[in-house]
C-alpha positions as CSV (number, residue, x, y, z in Angstrom):
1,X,-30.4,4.3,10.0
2,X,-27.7,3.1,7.5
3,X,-26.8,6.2,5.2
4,X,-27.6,6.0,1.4
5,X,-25.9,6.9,-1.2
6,X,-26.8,6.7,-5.0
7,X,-24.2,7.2,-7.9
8,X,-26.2,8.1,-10.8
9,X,-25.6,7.3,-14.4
10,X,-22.3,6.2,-14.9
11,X,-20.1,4.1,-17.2
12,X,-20.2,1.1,-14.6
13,X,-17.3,-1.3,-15.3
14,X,-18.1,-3.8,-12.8
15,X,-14.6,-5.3,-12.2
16,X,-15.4,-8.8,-13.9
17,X,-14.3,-7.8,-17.6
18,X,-17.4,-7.9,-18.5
19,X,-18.7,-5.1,-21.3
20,X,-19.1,-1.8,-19.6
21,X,-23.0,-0.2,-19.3
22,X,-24.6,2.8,-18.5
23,X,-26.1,2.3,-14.9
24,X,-26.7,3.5,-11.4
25,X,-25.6,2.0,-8.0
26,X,-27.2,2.4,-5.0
27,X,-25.3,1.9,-1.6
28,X,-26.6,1.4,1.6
29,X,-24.5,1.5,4.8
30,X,-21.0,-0.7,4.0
31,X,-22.7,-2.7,1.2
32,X,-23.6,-2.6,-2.6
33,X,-27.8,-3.1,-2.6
34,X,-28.7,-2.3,-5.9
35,X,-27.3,-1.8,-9.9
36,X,-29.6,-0.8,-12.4
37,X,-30.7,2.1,-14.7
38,X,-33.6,4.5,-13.2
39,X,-32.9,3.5,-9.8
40,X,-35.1,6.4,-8.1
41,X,-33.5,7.9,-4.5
42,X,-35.0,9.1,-2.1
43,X,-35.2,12.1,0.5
44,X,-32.7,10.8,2.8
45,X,-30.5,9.7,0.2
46,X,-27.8,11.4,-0.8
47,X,-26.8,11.3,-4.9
48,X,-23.3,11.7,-6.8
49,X,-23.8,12.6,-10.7
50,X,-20.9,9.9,-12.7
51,X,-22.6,10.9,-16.1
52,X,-19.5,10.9,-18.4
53,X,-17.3,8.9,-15.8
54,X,-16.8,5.9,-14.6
55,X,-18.3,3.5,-12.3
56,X,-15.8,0.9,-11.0
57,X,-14.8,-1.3,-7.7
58,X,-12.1,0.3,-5.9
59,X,-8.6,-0.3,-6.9
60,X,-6.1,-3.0,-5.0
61,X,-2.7,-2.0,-4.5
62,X,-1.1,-5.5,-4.3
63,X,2.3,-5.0,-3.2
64,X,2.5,-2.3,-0.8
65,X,4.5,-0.6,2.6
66,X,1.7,1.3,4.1
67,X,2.1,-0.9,7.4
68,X,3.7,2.3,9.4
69,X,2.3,4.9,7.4
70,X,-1.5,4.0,8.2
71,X,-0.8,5.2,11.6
72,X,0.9,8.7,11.1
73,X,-1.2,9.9,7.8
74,X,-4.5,7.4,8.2
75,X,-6.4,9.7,5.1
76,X,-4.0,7.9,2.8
77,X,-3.6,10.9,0.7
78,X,-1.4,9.4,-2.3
79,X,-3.4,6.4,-2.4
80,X,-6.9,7.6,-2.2
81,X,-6.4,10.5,-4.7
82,X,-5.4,7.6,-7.3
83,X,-8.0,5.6,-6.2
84,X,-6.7,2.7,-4.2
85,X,-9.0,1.2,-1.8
86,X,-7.3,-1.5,-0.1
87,X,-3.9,-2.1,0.0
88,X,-1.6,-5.2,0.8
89,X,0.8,-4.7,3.0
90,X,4.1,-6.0,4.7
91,X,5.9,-6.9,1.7
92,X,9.7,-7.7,0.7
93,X,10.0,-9.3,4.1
94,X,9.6,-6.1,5.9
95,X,6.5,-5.9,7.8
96,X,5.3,-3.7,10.8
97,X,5.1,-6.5,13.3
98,X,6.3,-8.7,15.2
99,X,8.7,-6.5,16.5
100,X,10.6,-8.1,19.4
101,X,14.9,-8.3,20.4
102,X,17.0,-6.8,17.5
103,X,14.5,-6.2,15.0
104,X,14.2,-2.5,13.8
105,X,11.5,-1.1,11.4
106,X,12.8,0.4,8.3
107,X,14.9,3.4,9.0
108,X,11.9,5.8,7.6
109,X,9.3,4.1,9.9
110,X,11.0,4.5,12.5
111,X,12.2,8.2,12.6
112,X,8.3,9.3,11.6
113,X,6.7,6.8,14.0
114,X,8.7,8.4,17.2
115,X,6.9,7.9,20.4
116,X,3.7,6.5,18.3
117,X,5.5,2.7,17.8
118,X,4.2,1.5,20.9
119,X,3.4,-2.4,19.6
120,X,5.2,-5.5,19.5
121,X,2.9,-8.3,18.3
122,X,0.2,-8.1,15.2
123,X,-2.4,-8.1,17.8
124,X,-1.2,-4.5,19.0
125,X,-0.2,-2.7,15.7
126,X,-4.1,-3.9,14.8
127,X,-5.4,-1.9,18.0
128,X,-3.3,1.4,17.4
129,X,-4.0,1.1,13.3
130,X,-7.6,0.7,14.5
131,X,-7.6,3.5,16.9
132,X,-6.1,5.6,13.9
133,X,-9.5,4.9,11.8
134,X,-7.7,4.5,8.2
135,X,-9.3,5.7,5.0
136,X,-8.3,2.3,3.0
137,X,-8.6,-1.3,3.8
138,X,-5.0,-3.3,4.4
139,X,-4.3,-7.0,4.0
140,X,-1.3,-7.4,6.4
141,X,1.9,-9.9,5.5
142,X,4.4,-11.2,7.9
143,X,7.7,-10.1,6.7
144,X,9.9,-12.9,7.4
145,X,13.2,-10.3,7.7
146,X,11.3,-8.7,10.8
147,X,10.8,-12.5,12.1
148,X,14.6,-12.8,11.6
149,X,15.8,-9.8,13.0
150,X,13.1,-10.5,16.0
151,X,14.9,-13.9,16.9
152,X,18.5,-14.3,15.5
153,X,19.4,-10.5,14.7
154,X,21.5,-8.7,11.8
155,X,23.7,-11.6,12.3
156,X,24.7,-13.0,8.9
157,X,24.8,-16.4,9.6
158,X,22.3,-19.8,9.3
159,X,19.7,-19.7,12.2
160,X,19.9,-22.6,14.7
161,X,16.9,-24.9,15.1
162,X,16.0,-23.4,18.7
163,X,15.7,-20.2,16.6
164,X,13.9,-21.9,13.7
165,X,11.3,-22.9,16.1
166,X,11.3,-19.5,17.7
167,X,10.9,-17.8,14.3
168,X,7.8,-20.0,13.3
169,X,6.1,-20.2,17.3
170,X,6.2,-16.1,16.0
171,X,4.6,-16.6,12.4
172,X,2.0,-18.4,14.0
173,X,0.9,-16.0,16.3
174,X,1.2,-13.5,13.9
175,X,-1.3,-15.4,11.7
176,X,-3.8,-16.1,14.4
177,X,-3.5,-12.5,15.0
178,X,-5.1,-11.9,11.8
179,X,-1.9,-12.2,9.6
180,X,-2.3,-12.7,5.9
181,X,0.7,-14.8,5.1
182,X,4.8,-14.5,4.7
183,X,6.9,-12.3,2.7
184,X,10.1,-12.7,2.2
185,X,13.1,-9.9,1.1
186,X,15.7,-12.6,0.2
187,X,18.2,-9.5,-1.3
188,X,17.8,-7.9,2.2
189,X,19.5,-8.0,5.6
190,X,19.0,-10.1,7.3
191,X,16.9,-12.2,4.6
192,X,19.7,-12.8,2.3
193,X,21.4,-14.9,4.9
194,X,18.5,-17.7,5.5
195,X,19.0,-20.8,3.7
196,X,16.0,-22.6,1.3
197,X,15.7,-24.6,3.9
198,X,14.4,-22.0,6.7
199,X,12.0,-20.1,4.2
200,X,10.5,-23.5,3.4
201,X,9.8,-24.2,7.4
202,X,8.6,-21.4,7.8
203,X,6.3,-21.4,4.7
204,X,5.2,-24.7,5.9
205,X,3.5,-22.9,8.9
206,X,1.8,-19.9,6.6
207,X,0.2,-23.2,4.6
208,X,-1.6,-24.8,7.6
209,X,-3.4,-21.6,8.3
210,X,-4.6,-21.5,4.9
211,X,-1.6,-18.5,4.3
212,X,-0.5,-16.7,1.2
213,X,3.5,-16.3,0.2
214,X,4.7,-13.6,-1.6
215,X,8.3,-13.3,-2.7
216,X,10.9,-10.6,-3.7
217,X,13.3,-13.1,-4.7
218,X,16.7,-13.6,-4.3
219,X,17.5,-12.3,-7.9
220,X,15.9,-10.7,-10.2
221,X,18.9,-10.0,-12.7
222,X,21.9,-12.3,-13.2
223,X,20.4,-15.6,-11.5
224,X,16.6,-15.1,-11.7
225,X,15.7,-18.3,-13.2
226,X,17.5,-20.1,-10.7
227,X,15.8,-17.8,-8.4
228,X,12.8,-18.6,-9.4
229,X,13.1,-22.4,-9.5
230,X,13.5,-21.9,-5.8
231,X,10.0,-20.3,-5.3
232,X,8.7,-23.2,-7.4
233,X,10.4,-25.7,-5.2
234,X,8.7,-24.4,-2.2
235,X,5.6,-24.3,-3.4
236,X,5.8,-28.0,-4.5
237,X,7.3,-28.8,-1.4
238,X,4.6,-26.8,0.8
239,X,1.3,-26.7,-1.4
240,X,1.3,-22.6,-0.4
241,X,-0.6,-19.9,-2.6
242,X,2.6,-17.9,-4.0
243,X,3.2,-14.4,-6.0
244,X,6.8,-13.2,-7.2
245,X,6.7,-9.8,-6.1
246,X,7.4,-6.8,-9.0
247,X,8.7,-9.2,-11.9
248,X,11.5,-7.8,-13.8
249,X,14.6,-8.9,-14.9
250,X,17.0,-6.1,-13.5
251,X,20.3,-4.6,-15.6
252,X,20.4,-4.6,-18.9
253,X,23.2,-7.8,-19.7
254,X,19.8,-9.7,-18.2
255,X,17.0,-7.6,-20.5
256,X,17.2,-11.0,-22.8
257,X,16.4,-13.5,-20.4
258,X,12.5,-12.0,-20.1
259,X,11.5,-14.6,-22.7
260,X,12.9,-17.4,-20.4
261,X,11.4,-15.9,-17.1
262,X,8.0,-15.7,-18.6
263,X,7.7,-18.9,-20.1
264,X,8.9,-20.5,-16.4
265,X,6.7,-18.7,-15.0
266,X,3.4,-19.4,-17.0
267,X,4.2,-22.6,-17.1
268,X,4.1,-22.4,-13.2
269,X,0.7,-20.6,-13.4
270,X,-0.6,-23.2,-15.8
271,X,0.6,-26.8,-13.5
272,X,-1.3,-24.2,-10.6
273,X,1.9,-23.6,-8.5
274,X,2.0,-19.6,-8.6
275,X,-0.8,-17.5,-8.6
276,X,0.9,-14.5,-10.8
277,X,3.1,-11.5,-10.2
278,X,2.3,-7.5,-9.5
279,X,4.4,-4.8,-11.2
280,X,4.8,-1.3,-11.2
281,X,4.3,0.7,-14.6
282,X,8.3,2.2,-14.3
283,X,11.3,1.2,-15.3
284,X,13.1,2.6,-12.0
285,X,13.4,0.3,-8.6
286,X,13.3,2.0,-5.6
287,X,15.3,0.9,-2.4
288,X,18.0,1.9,-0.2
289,X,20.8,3.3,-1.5
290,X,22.9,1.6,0.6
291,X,22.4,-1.6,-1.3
292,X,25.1,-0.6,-3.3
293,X,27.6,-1.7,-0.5
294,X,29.5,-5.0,-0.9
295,X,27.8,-7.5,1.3
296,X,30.2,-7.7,3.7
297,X,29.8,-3.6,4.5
298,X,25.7,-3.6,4.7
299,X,25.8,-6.6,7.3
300,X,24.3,-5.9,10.9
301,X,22.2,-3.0,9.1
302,X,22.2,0.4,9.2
303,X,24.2,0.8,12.8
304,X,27.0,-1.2,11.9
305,X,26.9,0.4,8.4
306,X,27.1,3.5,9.9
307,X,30.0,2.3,12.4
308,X,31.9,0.9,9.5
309,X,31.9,4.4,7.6
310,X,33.4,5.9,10.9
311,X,36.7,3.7,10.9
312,X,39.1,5.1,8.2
313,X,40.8,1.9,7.0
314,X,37.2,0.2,6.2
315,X,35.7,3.4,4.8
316,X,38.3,3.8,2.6
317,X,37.9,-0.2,1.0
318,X,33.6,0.6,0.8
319,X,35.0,3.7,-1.1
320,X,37.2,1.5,-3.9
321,X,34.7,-1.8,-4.1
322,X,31.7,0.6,-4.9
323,X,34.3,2.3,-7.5
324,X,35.3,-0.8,-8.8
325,X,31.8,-2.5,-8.9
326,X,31.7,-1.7,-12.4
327,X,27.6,0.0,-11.7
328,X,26.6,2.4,-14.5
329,X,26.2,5.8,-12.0
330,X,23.9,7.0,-14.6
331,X,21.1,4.8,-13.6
332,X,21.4,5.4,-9.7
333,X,19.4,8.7,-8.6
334,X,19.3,9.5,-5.2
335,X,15.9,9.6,-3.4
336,X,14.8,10.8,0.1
337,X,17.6,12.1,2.3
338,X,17.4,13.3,5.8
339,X,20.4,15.9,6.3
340,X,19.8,19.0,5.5
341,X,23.2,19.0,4.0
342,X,21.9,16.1,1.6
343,X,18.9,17.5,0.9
344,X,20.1,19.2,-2.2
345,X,21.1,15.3,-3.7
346,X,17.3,14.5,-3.7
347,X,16.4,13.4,-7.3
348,X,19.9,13.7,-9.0
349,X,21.9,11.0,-10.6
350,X,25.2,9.8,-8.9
351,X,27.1,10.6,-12.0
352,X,25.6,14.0,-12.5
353,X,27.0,14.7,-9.0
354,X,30.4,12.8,-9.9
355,X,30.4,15.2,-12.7
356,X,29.5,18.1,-10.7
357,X,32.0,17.2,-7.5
358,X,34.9,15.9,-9.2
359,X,34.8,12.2,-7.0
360,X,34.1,9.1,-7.6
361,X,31.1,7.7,-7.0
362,X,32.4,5.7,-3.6
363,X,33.0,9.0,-2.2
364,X,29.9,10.4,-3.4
365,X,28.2,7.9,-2.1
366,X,29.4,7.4,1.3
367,X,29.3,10.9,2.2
368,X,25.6,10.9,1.4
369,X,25.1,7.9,4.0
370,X,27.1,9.2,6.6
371,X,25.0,12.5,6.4
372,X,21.7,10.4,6.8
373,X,23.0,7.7,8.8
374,X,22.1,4.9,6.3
375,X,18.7,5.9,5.6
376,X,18.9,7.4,2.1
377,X,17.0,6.1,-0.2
378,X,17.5,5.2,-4.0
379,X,16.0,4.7,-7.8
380,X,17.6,2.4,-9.8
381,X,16.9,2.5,-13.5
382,X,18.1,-0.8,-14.7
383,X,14.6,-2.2,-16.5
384,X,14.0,-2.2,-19.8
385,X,10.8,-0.3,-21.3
386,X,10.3,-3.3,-23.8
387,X,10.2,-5.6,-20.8
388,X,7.7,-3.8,-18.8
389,X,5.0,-3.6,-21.4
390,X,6.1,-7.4,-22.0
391,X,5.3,-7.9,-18.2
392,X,2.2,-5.9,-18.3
393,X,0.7,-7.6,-21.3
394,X,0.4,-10.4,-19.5
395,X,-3.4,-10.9,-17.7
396,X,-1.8,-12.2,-15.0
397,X,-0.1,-9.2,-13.8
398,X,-2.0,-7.2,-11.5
399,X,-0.6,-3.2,-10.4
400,X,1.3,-2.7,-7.2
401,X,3.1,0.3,-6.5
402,X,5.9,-1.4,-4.1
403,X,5.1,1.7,-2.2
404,X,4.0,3.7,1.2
405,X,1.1,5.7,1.0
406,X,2.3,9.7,0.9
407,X,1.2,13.0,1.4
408,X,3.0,16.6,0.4
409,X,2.3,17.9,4.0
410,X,3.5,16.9,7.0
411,X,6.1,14.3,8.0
412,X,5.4,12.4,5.2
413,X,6.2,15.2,3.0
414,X,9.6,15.8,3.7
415,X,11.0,13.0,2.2
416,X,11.3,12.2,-1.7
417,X,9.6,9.3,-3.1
418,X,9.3,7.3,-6.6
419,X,6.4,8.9,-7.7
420,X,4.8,4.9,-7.8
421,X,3.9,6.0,-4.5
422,X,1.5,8.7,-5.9
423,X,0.5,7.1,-9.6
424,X,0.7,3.9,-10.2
425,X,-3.1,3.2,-10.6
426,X,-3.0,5.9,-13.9
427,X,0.3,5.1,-15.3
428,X,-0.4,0.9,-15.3
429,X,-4.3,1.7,-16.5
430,X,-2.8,4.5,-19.1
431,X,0.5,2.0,-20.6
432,X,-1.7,-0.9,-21.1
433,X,-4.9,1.1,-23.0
434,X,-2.1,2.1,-25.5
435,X,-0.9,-0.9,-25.9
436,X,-4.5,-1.5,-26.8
437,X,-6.4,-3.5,-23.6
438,X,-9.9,-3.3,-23.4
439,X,-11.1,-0.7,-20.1
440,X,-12.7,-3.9,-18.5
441,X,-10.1,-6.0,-18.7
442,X,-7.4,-3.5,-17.5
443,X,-10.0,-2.4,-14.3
444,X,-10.5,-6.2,-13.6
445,X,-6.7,-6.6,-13.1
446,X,-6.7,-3.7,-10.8
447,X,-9.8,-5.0,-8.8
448,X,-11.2,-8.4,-9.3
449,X,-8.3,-10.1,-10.4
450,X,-6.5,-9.6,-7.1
451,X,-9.5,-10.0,-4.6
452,X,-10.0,-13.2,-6.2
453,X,-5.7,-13.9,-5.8
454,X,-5.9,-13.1,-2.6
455,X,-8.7,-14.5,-1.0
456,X,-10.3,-11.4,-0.3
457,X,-13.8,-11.8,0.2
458,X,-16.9,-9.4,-1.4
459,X,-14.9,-6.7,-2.9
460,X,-13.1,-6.1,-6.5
461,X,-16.7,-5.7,-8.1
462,X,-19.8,-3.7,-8.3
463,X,-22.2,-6.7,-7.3
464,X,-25.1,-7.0,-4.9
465,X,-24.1,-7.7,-1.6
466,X,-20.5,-6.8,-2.0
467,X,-18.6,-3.8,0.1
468,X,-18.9,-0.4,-1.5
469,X,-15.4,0.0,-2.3
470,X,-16.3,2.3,-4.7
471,X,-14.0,4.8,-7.2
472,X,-15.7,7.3,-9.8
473,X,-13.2,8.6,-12.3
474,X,-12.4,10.4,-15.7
475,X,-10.9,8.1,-18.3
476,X,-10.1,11.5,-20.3
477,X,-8.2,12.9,-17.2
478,X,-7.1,9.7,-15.7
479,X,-3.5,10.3,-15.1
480,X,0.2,10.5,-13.6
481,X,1.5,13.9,-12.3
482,X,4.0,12.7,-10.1
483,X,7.8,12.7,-11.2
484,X,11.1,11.9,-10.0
485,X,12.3,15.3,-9.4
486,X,8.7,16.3,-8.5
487,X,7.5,13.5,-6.8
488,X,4.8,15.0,-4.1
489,X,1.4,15.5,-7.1
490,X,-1.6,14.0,-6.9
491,X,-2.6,11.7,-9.5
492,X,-5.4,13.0,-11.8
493,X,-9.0,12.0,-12.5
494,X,-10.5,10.7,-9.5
495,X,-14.0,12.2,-8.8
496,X,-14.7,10.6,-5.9
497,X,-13.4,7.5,-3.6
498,X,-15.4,5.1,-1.2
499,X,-14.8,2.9,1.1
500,X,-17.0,0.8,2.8
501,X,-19.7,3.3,1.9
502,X,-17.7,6.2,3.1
503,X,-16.6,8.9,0.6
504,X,-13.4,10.1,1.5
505,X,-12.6,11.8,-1.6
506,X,-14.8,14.0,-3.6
507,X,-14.3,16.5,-6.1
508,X,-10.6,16.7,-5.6
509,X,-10.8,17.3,-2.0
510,X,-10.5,14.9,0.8
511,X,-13.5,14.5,3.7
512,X,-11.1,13.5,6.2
513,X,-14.1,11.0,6.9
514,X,-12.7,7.2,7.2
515,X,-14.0,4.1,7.3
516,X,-10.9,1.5,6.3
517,X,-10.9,-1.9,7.7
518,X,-8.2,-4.3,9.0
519,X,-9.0,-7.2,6.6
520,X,-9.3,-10.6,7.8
521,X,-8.7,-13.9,5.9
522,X,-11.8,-16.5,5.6
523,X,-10.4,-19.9,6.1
């Protein structure tokens, strides 16, 4: 007998923007059956008291990493405390799968995973994530840098047409596998090398499977209009469903060109060529820090990066390029490390350490990725506040964290995250009530907005019929904790969690009881 469960006399903000109403929701088994007021239980039937809360479809975390993560820490601590309920993953061109000749998973992935990264193909990540019963859903991208490094490698040079075809035979397979779409990471090795032409092609393939394209482009500072005319002349050219992943226009000599960027863009929306754009609610990016390397030091990855640093002579001209790269060190924090030695760097700025030292920032620098091997990670705070609430403002903007799930224990503790990772459902539904959005049209952008983006079918509102993806929460107490020098806290607020009819948070505690879902896409 299916198990029911009724949430009784909340605020229920149903996800469409509709006004808000006191109600009560009854679930049965995986689905919504009932939304009224006075809705009597039963025996049998477990009830949850939402008086003074509120009611609302689970949250979608549109631009996410969790591909890996879902595996090692499937209670999806960071994500279910903050009430995310179904994440899309494989993002920036970096996805899970397929894994096949040179391609590595990012350098974090890879050292947690250990002996658990058994797959190659879509089809057997999906049997392990399975097996691992996650807490939330996850849409699943093919990153086309993991396609890239599958077939052609680190190499930075154009792909040939045997390993064009190669790269798409892949994305196909990927797709049928239950593949959402592409992604592409054109600042990233070994993305940044591709021409227009081979993103197209393989676009071209995602579109006759009724695929989505999401894009972190190949600028988003000094040349991110031009960047963006070449998203808009793929999607003319293929007819595919697109989002420019985290809009912003990066470093401050390009904070005046938001004007520009947003009227390209909405007039994009409004001709029906791009669906929208997610953001975060900071002003900090969060990456590698080896991505401030001149290009000709981060090619081949993280091995040759780390064979380069090991020759004296080409050390030493990484060392003066960085210095002479004219970067402002006081908006460059370091984020996780992996030495113990480094350890100590973890959420301090480059020139505090400059400062502190007495070197340069090269030096500083280097040092820190020879320690780690190339695997230190990075915020950059080159946004503008002004911007962001610009960005946010507008309704087609919907939250995601550019984030892996986290948790403070464990493997997944040890490392030192932007604390998106653990509250960006609070801080984008906190900034945009003070800049005075209504609740229901803030919680549609987190819920409906993107289901309906996406393609992803019955959930984003509390409807009859509709999955119980399900998150009770405290508008009063509904906030950020996390911080980047304290980055491991648990957003605050969130009574209680379901998914798919299975509460796997309550009262600040977590069941440990799962029921996530590999999401398919309905042609």
């Amino acid at each position: 007998m299916n198990r029911r469960i009724l949430i009784k006399g909340g605020t229920v903000v149903d996800g469409t923007g509709k006004a808000a109403f006191t109600g009560d929701v009854l679930v049965e088994g995986e689905k919504i059956t009932e939304i009224g007021s006075g809705i009597a239980g039963s025996g049998d039937c477990e009830e949850i008291d939402a008086r003074g809360k509120i009611v609302s479809p689970g949250f979608i975390d549109s631009h996410t990493h969790s591909d890996a993560y879902l595996v090692i820490e499937p209670d999806a601590p960071s994500k279910i405390a903050q009430g995310v309920t179904t994440e899309i993953n494989g993002q920036c061109g970096g996805s899970v799968a397929p894994r096949y000749g040179e391609a590595r998973l990012s350098s974090d992935w890879a050292s947690i995973l250990g002996d658990r990264l058994t797959w190659r193909s879509l089809g057997e990540y999906r049997e392990v994530l399975e097996a691992a019963r996650p807490a939330v859903n996850t849409v699943q991208f093919i990153g086309h840098n993991t396609l890239r490094s599958s077939v052609v490698g680190y190499a930075g040079r154009t792909a040939t047409p045997g390993e064009q075809r190669e790269m798409e035979r892949l994305l196909e397979q990927a797709l049928d596998e239950g593949g959402w779409g592409l992604t592409t990471g054109l600042i990233y090795q070994p993305g940044k090398y591709s021409t227009p032409e081979e993103v197209v092609a393989l676009a071209k393939v995602a579109a006759a499977k009724g695929g989505y394209y999401a894009t972190h482009m190949r600028s988003e500072g000094d040349r991110i209009l031009e960047a963006i005319d070449e998203v808009l002349a793929l999607v003319r050219e293929t007819g595919i469903k697109a989002e420019i992943s985290h809009l912003k226009t990066s470093g401050r000599r390009n904070w005046g060109k938001i004007d520009a960027v947003l009227e390209k863009l909405e007039g994009a929306i409004a001709e029906g060529l791009v669906l929208g754009s997610d953001r975060y609610p900071f002003c900090a990016a969060g990456t590698d820090l080896d991505v401030v390397f001149p290009d000709w030091a981060g090619e081949g990855a993280a091995k040759a990066e780390c064979a380069r640093l090991a020759d004296p002579a080409t050390r030493a001209r990484i060392v003066r390029e960085i210095d002479s790269s004219g970067r402002d060190w006081n908006e460059v924090m370091v984020g996780g490390t992996w030495h113990a030695d480094t350890k100590k760097y973890s959420g301090r700025r480059i020139a505090e350490i400059m400062r502190e030292e007495n070197l340069g920032a090269g030096e500083i620098v280097c040092r820190i990725l020879e320690k780690d091997l190339c695997r230190t990670g990075g915020f950059f705070f080159g946004m503008s506040e002004e911007n962001l609430d610009k960005i946010l403002l507008r309704p087609w903007i919907v939250p995601g964290s550019d984030a892996s799930l986290r948790a403070p224990w464990g493997p997944l503790g040890a490392d030192h995250p932007h604390p998106r990772a653990y509250s960006t459902m609070p801080e984008f539904y906190r900034r945009l009530r003070r800049l005075g959005e209504s609740t229901e049209a803030i919680v549609a952008r987190m819920t409906d907005v993107p289901a309906r983006r996406f393609g992803i079918e019955k959930r984003g509102r509390i409807a009859h019929g509709y999955f119980a993806d399900i998150v009770v929460w405290d508008e009063r107490e509904f906030k950020a904790d996390s911080t980047y020098t304290d980055p491991h806290r648990f957003a605050s607020g969130v009574e209680m969690t379901m998914v798919n009819g299975c509460v796997s948070y309550l009262g600040g505690k977590f069941t440990h009881r799962r029921n996530g879902r590999f999401l398919e896409r309905q042609s």
